[in-house]
C-alpha positions as MATLAB code, in Angstrom:
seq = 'XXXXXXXXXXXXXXXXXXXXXXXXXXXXXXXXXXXXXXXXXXXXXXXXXXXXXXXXXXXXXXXXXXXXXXXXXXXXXXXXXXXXXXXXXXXXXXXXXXXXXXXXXXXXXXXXXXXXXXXXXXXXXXXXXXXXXXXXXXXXXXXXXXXXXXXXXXXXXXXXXXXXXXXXXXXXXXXXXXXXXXXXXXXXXXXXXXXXXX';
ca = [
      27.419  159.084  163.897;
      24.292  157.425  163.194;
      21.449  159.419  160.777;
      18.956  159.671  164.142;
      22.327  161.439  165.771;
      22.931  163.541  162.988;
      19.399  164.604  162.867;
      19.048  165.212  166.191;
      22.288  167.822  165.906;
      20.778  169.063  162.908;
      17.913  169.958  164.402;
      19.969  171.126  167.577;
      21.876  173.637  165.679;
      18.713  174.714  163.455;
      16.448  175.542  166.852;
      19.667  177.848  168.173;
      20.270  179.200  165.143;
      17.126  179.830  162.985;
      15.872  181.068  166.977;
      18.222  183.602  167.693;
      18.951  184.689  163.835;
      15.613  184.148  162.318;
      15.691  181.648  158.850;
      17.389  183.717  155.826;
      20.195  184.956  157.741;
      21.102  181.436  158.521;
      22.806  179.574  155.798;
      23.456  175.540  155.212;
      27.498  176.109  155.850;
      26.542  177.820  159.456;
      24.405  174.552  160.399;
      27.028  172.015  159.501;
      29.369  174.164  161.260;
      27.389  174.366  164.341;
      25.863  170.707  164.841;
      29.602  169.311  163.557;
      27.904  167.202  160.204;
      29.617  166.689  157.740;
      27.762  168.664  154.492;
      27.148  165.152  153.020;
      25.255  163.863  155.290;
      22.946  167.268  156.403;
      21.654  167.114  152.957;
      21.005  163.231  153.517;
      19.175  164.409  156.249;
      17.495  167.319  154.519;
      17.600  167.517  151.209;
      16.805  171.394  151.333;
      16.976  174.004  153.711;
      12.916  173.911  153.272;
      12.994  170.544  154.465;
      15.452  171.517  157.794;
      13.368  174.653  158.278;
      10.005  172.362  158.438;
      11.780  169.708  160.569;
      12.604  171.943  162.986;
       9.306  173.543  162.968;
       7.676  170.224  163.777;
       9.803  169.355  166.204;
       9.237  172.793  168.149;
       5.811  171.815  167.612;
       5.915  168.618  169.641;
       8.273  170.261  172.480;
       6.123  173.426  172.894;
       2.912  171.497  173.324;
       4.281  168.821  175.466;
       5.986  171.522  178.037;
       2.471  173.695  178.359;
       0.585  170.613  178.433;
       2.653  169.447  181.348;
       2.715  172.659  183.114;
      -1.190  172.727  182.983;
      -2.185  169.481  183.899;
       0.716  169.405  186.950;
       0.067  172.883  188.031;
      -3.983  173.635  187.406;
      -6.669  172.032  189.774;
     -10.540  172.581  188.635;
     -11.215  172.394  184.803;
     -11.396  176.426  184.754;
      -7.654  176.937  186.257;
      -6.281  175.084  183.191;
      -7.447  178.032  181.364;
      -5.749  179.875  183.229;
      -2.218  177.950  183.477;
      -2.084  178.220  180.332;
      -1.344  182.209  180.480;
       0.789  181.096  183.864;
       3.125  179.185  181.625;
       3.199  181.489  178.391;
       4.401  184.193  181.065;
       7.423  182.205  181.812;
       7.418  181.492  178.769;
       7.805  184.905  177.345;
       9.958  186.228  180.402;
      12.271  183.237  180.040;
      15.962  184.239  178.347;
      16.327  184.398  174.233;
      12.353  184.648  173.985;
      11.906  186.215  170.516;
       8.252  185.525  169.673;
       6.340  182.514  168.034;
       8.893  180.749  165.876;
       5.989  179.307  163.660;
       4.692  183.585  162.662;
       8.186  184.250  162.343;
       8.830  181.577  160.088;
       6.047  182.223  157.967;
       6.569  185.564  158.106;
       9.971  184.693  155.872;
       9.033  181.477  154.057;
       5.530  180.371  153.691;
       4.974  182.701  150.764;
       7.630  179.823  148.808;
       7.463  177.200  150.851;
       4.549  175.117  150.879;
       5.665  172.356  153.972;
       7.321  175.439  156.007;
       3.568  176.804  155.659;
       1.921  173.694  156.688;
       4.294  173.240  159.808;
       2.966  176.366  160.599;
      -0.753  176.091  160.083;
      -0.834  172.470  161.819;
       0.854  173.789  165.227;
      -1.982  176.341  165.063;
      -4.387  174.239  164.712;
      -3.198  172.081  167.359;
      -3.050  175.322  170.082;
      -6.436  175.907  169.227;
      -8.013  172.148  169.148;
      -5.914  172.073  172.654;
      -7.281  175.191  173.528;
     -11.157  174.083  172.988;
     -10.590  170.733  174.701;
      -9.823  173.233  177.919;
     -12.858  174.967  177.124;
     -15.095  171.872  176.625;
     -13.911  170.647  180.009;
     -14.872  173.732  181.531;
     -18.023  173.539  180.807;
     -17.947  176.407  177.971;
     -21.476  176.577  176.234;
     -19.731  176.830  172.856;
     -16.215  174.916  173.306;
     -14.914  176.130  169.692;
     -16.059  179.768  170.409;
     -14.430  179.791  173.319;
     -11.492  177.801  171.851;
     -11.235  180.680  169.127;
     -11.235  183.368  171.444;
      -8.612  181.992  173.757;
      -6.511  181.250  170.434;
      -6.418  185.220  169.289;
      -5.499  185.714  173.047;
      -2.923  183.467  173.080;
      -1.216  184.574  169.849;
      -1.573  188.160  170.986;
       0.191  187.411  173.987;
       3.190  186.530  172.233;
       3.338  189.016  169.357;
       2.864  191.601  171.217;
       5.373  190.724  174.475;
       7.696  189.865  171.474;
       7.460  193.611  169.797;
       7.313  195.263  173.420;
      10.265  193.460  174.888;
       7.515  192.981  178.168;
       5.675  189.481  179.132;
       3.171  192.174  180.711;
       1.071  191.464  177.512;
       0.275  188.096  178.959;
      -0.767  189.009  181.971;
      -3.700  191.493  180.459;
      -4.236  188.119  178.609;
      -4.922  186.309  180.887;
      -6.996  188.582  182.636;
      -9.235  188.875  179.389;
      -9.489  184.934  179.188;
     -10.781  184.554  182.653;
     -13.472  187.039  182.130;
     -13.831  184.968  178.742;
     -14.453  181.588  180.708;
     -16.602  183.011  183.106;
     -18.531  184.182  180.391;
     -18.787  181.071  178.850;
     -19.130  178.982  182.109;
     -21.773  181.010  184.068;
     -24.741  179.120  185.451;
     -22.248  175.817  185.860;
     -22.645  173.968  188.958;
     -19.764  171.878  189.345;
     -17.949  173.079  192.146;
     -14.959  174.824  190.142;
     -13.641  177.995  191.760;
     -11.825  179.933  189.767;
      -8.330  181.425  190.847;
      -8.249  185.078  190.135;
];
């Protein structure tokens, strides 16, 4: 196989694994065993497991964004309602089977004490939500986009821990009800049209 194969089964066998195992109890052996590359070439690949750990994160990055960016531009009308698809999706989301949290707290959580790219993986994904987050709220017509944007962030992390620990997407819904009282907030005296769906 080709490196851009093997990387792409790397990274396979790292988003099952490091997903349903978390990142310490997974060792190199397990991922060349489960993607079917030879040792030799994972660590041509990635030289370290830091390096497969942030490679995976980034990907996730670019998959998780993409899929709830789709969802709210196909599935949202009015600039408010994308507000509120994104709480839609996260419920899937977090109802959907081998849900175990945010990968990118988790992983921290483990390495980003002693591993500086692992960190960074983690802090750029979050600061992507949120700079996604305040573009929703700018095109809403928020007063303060970034406030907004922040709030909606601690919302949307919430979410997840906490139907994570619980075991019960619930936690989104009460999310979502708090960031459409939020918007409103933030919205009121717009003319523009926008209804909001409750």
């Amino acid at each position: 196989m080709d490196q851009d194969e093997a990387r792409s089964r790397l990274l396979d066998a790292a988003e099952e694994l490091f997903s349903a195992r978390g990142v310490h109890a997974v060792g190199m052996d397990d991922i060349r065993a489960a993607s079917g590359v030879s040792l030799k070439r994972l660590y041509q690949c990635f030289p370290s497991k830091h390096d497969l750990v942030e490679g995976w994160l980034r990907r996730r990055d670019t998959r998780w964004r993409a899929a709830l960016a789709t969802h709210v531009l196909r599935d949202a009308g009015a600039p408010r309602d994308r507000v509120l698809a994104v709480f839609d999706w996260l419920h899937a989301w977090c109802a959907g089977p081998g849900f175990r949290g945010c990968a990118f707290v988790n992983t921290f959580g483990e390495l980003g004490a002693v591993a500086p790219g692992v960190a960074r993986a983690a802090r750029d994904h979050k600061q992507a939500v949120r700079e996604y987050l305040t573009t929703l709220a700018q095109d809403a017509g928020a007063a303060d986009p970034a406030a907004l944007g922040e709030q909606l962030t601690l919302l949307v992390d919430g979410a997840i821990t906490t139907a994570a620990i619980g075991g019960d997407p619930a936690a989104v819904g009460h999310a979502r009800a708090a960031a459409q009282t939020l918007t409103r907030a933030a919205t009121a005296g717009r003319r523009n049209g926008d209804v909001d769906k409750g």
